[in-house]
N, CA, C and O atoms as a GROMACS GRO file, in nm:
protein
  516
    1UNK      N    1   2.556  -0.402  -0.837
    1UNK     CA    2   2.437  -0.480  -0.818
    1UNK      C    3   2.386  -0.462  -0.676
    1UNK      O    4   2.458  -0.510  -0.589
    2UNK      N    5   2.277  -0.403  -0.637
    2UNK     CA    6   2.230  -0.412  -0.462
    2UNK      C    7   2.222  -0.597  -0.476
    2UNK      O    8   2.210  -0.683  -0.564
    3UNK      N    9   2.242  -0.584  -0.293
    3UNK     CA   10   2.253  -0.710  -0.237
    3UNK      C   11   2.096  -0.652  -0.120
    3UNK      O   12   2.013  -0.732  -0.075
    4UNK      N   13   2.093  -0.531  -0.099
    4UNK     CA   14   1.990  -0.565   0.020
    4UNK      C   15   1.891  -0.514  -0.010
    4UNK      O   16   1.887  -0.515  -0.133
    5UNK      N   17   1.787  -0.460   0.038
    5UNK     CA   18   1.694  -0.389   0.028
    5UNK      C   19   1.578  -0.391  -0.065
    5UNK      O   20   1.563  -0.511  -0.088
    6UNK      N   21   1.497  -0.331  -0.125
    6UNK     CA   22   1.415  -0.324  -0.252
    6UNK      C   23   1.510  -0.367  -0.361
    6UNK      O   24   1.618  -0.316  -0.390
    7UNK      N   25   1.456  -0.457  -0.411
    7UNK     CA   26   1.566  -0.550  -0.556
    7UNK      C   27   1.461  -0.564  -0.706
    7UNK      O   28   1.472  -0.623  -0.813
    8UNK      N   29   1.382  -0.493  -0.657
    8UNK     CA   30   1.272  -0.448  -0.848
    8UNK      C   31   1.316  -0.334  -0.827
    8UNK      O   32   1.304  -0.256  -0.732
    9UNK      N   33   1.379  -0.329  -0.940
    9UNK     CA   34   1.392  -0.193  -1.074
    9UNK      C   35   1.275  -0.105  -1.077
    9UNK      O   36   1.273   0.010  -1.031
   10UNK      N   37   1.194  -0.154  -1.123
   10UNK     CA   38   1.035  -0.068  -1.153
   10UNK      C   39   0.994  -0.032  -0.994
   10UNK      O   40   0.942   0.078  -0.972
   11UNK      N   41   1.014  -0.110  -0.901
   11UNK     CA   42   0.956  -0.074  -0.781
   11UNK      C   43   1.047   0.033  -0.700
   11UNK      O   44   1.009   0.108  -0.610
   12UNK      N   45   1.183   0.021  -0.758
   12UNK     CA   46   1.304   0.129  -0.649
   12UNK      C   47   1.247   0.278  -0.752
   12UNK      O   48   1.221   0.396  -0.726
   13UNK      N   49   1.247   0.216  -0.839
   13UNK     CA   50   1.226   0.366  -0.964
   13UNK      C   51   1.150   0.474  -0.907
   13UNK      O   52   1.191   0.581  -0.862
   14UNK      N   53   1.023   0.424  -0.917
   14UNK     CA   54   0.871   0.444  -0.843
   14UNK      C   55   0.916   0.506  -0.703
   14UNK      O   56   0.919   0.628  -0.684
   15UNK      N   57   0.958   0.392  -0.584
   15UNK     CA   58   0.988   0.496  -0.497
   15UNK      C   59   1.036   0.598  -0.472
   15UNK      O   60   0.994   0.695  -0.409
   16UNK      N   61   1.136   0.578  -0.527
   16UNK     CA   62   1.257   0.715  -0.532
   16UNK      C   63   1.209   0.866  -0.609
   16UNK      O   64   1.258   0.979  -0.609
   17UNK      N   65   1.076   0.799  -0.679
   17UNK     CA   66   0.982   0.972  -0.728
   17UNK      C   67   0.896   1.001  -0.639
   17UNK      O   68   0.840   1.110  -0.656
   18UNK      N   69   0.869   0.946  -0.557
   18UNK     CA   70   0.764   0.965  -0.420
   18UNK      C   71   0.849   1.115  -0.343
   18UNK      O   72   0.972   1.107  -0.333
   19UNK      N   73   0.791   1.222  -0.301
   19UNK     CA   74   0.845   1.338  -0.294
   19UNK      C   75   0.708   1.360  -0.167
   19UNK      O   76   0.605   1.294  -0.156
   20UNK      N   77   0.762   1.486  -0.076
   20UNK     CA   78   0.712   1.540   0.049
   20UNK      C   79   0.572   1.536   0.021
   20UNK      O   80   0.544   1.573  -0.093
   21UNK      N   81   0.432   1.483   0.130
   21UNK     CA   82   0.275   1.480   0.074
   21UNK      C   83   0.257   1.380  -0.040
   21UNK      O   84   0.190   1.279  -0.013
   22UNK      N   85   0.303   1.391  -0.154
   22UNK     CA   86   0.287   1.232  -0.240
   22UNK      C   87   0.244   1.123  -0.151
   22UNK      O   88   0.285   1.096  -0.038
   23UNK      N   89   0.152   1.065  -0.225
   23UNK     CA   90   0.103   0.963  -0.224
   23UNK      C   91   0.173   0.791  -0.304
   23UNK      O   92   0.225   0.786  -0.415
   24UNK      N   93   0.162   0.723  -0.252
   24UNK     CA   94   0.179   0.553  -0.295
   24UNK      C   95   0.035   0.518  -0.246
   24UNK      O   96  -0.018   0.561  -0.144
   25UNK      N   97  -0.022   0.428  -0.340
   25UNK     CA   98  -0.081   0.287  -0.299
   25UNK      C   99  -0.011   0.158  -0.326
   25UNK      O  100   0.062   0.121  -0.418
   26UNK      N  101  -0.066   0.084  -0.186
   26UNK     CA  102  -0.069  -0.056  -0.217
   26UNK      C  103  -0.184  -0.122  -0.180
   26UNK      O  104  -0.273  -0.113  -0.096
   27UNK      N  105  -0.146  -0.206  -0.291
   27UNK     CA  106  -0.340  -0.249  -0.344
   27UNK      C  107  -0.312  -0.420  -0.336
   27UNK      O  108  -0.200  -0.468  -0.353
   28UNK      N  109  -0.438  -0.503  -0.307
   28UNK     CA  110  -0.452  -0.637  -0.318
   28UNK      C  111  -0.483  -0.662  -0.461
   28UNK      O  112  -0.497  -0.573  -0.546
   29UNK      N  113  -0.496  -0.826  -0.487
   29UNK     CA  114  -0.470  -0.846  -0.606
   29UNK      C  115  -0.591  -0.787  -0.689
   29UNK      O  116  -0.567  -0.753  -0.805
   30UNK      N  117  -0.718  -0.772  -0.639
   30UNK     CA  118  -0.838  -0.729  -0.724
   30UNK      C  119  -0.877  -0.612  -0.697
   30UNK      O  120  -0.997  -0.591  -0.678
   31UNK      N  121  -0.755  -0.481  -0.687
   31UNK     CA  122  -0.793  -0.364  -0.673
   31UNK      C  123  -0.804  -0.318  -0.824
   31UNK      O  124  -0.724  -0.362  -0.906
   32UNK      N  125  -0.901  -0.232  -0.859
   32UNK     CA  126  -0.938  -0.168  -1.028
   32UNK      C  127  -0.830  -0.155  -1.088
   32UNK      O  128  -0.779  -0.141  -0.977
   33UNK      N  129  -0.738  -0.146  -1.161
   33UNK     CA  130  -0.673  -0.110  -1.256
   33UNK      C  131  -0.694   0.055  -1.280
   33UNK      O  132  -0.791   0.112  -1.330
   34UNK      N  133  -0.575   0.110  -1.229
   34UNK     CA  134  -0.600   0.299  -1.273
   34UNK      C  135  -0.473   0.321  -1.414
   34UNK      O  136  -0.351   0.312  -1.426
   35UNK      N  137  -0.599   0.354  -1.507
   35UNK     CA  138  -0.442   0.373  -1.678
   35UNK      C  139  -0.405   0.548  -1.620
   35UNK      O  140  -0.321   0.585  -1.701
   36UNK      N  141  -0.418   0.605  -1.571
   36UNK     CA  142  -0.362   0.730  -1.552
   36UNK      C  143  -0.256   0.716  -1.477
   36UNK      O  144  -0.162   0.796  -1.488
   37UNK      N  145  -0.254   0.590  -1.368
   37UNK     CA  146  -0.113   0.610  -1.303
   37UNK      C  147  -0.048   0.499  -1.331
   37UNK      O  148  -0.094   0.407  -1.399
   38UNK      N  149   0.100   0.503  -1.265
   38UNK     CA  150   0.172   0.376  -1.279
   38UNK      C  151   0.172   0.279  -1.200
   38UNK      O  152   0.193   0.300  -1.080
   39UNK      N  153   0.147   0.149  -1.251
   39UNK     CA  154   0.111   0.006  -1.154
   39UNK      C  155   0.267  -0.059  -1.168
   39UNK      O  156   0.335  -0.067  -1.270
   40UNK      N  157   0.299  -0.100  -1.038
   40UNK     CA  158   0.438  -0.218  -1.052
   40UNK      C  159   0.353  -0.337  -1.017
   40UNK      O  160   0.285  -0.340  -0.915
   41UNK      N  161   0.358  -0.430  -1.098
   41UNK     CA  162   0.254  -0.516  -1.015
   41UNK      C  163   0.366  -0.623  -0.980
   41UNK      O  164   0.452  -0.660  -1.060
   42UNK      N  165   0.353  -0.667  -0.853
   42UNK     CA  166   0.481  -0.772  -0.867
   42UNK      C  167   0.373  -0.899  -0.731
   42UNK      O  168   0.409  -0.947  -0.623
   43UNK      N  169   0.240  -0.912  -0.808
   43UNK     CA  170   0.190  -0.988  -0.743
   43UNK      C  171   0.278  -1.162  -0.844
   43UNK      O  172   0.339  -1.177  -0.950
   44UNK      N  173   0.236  -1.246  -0.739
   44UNK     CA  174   0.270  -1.343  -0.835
   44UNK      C  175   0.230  -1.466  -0.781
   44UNK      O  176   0.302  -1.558  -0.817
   45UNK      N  177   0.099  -1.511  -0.674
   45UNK     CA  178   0.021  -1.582  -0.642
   45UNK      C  179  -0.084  -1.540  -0.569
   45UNK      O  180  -0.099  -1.418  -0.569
   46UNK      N  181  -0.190  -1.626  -0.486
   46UNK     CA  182  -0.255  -1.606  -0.375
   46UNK      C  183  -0.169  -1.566  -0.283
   46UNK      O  184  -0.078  -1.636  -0.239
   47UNK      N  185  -0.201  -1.413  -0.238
   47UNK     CA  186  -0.116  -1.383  -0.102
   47UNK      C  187   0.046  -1.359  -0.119
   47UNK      O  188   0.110  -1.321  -0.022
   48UNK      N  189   0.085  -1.374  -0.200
   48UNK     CA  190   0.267  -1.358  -0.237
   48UNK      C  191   0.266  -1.258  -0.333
   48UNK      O  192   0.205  -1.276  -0.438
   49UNK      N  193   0.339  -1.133  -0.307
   49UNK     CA  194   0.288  -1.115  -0.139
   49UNK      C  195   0.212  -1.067  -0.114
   49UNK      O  196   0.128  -1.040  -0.199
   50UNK      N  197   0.194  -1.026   0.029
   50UNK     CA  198   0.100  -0.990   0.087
   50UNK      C  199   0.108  -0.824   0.112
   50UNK      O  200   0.227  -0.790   0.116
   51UNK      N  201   0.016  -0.710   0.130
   51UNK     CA  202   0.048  -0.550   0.139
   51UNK      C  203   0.154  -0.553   0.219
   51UNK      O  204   0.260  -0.505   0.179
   52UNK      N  205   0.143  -0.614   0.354
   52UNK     CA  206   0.215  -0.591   0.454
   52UNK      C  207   0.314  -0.629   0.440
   52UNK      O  208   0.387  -0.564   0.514
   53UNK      N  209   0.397  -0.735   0.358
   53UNK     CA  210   0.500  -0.734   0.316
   53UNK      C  211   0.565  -0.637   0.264
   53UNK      O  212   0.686  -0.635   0.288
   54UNK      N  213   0.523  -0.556   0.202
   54UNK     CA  214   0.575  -0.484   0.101
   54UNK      C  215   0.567  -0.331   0.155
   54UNK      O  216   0.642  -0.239   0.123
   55UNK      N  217   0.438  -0.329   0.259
   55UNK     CA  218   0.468  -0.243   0.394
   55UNK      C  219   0.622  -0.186   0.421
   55UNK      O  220   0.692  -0.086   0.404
   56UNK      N  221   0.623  -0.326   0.477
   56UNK     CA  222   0.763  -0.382   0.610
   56UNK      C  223   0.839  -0.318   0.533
   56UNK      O  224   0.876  -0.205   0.566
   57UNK      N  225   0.895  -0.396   0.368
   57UNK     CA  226   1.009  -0.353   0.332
   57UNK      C  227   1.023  -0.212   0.261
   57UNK      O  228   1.128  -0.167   0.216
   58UNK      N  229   0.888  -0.143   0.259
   58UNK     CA  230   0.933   0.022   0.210
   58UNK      C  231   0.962   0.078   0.308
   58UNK      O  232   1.048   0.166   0.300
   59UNK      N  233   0.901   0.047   0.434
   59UNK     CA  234   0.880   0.147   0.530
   59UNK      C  235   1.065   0.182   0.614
   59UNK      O  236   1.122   0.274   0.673
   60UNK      N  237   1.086   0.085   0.583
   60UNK     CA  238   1.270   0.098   0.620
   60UNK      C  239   1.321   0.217   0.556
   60UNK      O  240   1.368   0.294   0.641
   61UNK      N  241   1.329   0.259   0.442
   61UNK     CA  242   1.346   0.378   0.346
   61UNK      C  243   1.242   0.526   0.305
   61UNK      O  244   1.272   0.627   0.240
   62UNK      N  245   1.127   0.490   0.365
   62UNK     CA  246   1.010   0.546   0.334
   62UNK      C  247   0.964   0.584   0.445
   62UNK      O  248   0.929   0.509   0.535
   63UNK      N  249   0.962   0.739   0.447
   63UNK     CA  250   0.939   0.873   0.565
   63UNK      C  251   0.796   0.852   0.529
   63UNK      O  252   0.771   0.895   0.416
   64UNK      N  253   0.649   0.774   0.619
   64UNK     CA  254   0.488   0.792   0.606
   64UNK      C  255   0.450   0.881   0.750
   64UNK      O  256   0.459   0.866   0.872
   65UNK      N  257   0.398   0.989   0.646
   65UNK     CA  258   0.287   1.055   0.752
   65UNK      C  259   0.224   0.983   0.818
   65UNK      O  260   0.235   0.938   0.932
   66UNK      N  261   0.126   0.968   0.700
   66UNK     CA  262  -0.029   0.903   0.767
   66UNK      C  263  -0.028   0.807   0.661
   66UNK      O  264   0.059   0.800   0.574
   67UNK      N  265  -0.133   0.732   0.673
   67UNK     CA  266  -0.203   0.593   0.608
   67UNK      C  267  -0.326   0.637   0.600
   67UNK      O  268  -0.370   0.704   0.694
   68UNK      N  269  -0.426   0.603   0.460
   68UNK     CA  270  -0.534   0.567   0.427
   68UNK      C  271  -0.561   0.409   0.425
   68UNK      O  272  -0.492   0.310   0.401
   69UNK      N  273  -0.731   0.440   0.472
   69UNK     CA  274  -0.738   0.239   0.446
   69UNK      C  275  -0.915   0.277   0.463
   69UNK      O  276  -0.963   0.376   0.518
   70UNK      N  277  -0.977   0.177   0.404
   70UNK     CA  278  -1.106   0.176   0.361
   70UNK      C  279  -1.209   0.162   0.518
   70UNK      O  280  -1.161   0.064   0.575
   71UNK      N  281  -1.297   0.204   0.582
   71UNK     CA  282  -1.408   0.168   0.689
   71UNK      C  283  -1.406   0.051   0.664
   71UNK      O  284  -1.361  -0.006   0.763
   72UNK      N  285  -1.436  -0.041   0.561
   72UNK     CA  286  -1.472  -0.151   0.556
   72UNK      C  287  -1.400  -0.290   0.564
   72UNK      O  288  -1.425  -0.405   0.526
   73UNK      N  289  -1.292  -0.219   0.635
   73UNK     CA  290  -1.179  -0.322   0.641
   73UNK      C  291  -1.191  -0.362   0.761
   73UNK      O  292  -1.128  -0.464   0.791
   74UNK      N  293  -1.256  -0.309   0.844
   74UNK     CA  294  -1.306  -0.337   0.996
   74UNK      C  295  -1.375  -0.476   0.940
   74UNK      O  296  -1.336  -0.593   0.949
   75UNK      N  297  -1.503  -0.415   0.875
   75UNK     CA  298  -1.625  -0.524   0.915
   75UNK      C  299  -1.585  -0.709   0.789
   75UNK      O  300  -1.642  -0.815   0.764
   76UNK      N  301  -1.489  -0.656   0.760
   76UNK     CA  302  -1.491  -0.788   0.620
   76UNK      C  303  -1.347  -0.850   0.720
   76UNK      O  304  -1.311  -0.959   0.675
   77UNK      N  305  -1.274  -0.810   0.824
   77UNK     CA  306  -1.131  -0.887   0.852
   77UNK      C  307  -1.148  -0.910   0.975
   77UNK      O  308  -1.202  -0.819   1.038
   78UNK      N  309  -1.112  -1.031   1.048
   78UNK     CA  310  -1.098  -1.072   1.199
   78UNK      C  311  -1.005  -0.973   1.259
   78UNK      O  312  -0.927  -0.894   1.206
   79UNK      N  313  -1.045  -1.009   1.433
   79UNK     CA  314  -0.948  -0.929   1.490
   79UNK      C  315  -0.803  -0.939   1.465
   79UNK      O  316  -0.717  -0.851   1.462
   80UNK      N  317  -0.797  -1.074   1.449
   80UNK     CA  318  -0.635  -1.120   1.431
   80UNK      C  319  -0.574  -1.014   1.324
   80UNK      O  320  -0.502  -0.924   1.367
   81UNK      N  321  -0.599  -1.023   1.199
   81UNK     CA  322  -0.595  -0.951   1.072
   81UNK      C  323  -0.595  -0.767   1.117
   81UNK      O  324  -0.526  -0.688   1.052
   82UNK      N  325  -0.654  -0.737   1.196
   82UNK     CA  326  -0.696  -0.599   1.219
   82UNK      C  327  -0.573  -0.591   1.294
   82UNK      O  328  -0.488  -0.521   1.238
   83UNK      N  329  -0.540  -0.639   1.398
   83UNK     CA  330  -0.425  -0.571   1.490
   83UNK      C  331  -0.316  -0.599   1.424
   83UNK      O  332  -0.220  -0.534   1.464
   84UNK      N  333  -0.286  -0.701   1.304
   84UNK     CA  334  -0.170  -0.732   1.272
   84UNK      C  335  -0.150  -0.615   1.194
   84UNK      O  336  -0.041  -0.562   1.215
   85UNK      N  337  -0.217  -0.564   1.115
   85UNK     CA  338  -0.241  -0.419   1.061
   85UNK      C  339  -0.194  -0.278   1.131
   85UNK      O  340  -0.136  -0.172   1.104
   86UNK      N  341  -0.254  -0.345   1.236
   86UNK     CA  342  -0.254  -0.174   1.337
   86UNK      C  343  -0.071  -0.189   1.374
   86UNK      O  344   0.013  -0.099   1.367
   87UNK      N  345  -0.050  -0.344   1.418
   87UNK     CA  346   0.072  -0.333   1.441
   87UNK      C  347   0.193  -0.298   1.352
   87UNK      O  348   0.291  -0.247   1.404
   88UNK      N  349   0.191  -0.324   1.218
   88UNK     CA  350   0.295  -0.295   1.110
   88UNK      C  351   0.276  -0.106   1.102
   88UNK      O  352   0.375  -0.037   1.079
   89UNK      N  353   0.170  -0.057   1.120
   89UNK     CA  354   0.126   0.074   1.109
   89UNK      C  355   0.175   0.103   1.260
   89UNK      O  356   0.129   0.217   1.266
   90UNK      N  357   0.215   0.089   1.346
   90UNK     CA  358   0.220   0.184   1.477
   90UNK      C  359   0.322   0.257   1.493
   90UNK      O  360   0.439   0.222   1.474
   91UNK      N  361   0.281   0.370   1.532
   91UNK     CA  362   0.345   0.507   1.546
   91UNK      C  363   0.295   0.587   1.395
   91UNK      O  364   0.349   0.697   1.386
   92UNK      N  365   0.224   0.560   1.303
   92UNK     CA  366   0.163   0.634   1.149
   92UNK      C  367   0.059   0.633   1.188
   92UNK      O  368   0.005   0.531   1.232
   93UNK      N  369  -0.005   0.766   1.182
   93UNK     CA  370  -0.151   0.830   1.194
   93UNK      C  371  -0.232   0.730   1.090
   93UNK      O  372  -0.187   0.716   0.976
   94UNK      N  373  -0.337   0.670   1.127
   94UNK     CA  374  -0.396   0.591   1.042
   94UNK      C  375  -0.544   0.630   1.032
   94UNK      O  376  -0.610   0.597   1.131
   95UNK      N  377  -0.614   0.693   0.932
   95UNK     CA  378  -0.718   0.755   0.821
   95UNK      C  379  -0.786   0.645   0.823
   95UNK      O  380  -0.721   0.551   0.778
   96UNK      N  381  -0.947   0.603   0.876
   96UNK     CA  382  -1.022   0.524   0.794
   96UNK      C  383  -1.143   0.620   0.745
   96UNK      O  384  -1.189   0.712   0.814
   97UNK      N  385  -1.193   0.577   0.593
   97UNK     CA  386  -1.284   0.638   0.497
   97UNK      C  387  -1.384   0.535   0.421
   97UNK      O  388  -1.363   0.414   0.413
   98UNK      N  389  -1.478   0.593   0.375
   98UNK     CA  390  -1.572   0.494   0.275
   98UNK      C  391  -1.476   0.507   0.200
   98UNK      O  392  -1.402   0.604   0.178
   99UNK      N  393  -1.480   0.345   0.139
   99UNK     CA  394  -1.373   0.259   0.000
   99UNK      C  395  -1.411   0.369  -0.060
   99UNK      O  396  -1.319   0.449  -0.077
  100UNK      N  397  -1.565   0.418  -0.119
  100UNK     CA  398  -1.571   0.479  -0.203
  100UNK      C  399  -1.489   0.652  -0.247
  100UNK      O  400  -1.468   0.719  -0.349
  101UNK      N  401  -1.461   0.662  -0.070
  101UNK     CA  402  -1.399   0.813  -0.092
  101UNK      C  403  -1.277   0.748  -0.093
  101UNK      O  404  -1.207   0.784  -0.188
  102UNK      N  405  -1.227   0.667  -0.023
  102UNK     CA  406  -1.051   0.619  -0.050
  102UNK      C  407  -1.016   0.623  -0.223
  102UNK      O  408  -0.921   0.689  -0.266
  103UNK      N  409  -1.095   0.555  -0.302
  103UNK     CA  410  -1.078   0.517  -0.426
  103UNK      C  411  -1.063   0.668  -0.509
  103UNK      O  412  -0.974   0.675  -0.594
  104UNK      N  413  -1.140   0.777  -0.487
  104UNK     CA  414  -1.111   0.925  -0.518
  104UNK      C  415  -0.976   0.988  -0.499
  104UNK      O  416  -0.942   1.095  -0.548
  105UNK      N  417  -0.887   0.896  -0.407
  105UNK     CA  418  -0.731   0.988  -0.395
  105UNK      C  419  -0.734   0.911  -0.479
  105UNK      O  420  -0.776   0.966  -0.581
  106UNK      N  421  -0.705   0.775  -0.498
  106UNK     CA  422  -0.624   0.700  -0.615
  106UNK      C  423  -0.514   0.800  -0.707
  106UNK      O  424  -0.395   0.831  -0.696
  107UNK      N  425  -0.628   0.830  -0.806
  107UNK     CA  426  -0.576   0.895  -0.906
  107UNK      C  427  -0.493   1.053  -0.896
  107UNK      O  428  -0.453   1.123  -0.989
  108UNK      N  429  -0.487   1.075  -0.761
  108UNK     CA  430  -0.378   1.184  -0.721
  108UNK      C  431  -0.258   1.074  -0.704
  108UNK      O  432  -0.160   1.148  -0.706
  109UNK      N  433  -0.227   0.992  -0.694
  109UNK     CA  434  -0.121   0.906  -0.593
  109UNK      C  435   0.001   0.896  -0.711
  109UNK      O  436  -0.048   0.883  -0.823
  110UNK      N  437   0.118   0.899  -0.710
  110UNK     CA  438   0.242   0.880  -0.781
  110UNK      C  439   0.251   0.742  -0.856
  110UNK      O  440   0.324   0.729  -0.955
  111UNK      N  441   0.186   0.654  -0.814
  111UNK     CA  442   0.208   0.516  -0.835
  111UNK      C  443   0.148   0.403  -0.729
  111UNK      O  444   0.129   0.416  -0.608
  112UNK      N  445   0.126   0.302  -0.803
  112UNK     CA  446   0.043   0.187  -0.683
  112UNK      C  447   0.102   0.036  -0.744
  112UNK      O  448   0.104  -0.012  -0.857
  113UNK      N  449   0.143  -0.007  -0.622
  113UNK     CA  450   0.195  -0.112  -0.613
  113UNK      C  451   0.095  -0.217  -0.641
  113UNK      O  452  -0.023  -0.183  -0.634
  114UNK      N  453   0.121  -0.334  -0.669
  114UNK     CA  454  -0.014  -0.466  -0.667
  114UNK      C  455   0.032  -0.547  -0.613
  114UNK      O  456   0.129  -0.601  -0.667
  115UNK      N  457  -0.009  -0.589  -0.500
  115UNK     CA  458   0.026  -0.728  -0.443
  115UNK      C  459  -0.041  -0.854  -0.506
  115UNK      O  460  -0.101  -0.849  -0.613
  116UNK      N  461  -0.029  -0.954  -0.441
  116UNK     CA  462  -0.099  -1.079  -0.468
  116UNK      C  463  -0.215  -1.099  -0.371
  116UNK      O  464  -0.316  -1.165  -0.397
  117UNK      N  465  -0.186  -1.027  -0.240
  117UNK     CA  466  -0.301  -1.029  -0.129
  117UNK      C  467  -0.436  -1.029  -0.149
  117UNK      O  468  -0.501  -0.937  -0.198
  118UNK      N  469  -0.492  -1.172  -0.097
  118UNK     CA  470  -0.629  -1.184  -0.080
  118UNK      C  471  -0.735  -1.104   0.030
  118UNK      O  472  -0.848  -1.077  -0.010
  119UNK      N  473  -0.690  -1.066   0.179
  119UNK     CA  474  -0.724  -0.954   0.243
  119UNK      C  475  -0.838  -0.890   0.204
  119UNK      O  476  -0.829  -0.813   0.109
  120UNK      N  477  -0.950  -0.907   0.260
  120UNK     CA  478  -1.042  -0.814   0.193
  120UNK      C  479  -1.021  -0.626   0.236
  120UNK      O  480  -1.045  -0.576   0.346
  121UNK      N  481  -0.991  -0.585   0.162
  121UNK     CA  482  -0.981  -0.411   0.179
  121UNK      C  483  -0.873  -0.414   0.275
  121UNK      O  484  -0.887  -0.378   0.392
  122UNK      N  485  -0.775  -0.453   0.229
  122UNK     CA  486  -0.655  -0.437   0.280
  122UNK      C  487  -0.554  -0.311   0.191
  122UNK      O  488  -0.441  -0.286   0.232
  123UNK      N  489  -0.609  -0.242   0.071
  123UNK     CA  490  -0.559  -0.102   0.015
  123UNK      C  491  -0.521  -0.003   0.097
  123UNK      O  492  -0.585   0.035   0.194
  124UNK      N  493  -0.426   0.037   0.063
  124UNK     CA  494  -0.362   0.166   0.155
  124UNK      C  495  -0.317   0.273   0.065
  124UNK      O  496  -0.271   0.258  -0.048
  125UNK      N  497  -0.335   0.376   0.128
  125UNK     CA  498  -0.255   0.474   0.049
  125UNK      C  499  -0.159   0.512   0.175
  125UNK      O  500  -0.184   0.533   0.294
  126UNK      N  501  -0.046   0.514   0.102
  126UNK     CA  502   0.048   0.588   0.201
  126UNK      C  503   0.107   0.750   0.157
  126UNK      O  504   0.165   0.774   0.052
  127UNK      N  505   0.075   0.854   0.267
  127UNK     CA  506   0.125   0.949   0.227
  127UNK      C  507   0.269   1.008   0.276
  127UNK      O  508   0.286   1.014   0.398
  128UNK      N  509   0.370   1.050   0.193
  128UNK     CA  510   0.528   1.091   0.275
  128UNK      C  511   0.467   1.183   0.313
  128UNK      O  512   0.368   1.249   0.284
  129UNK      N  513   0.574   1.178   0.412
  129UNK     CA  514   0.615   1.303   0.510
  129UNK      C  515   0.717   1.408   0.483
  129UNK      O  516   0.737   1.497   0.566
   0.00000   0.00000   0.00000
């Protein structure tokens, strides 16, 4: 039985097929629904959890190049929200794009997580290294 680390089944599964360049998203609670790829959704309120949670605890196991994240995450989130961002991301090359071109990798990506996060355009794609 693990005692530490990632403790969903569907979510260790998922990671562990993530391979060199592959892509992950993690998405807030009202990101589209993609049927071509696989969703773990392990939202399960307002904000619980949150991307950055789920950040924190891949990124312990999880080699990221770079990060995708939408232009528009500037103009819809306070500063507070923005640096807390920049800070869970520092030292990962971080990509901003129109939502609309972010939403075009989607459907290359291995799998996308669902949070519960309210965050406006708080979606990421993370790519391995």
């Amino acid at each position: 039985m693990l005692k530490t680390g990632i403790l969903n089944p569907d979510l260790n599964s998922l990671l562990s097929r993530v391979r060199h360049t592959n892509t992950l998203v993690i998405s807030d609670r009202g990101f589209p629904f993609w049927p071509e790829i696989e969703t773990v959704d392990i939202s399960l309120v307002d904000d619980l959890p949150r991307v950055l949670e789920v950040l924190r605890a891949i990124r312990l196991n999880f080699n990221i190049g770079r990060v995708f994240m939408a232009d528009e995450f500037h103009a819809n989130n306070s500063a507070e929200t923005r640096t807390e961002f920049e800070s869970a991301l520092t030292g990962i090359p971080l990509v901003f794009e129109r939502h609309t071109e972010f939403k075009k990798r989607v459907p290359a990506a291995i799998g996308l997580i669902r949070t519960g996060d309210t965050t406006q355009y708080a979606n990421m794609i993370l790519e391995s290294a």
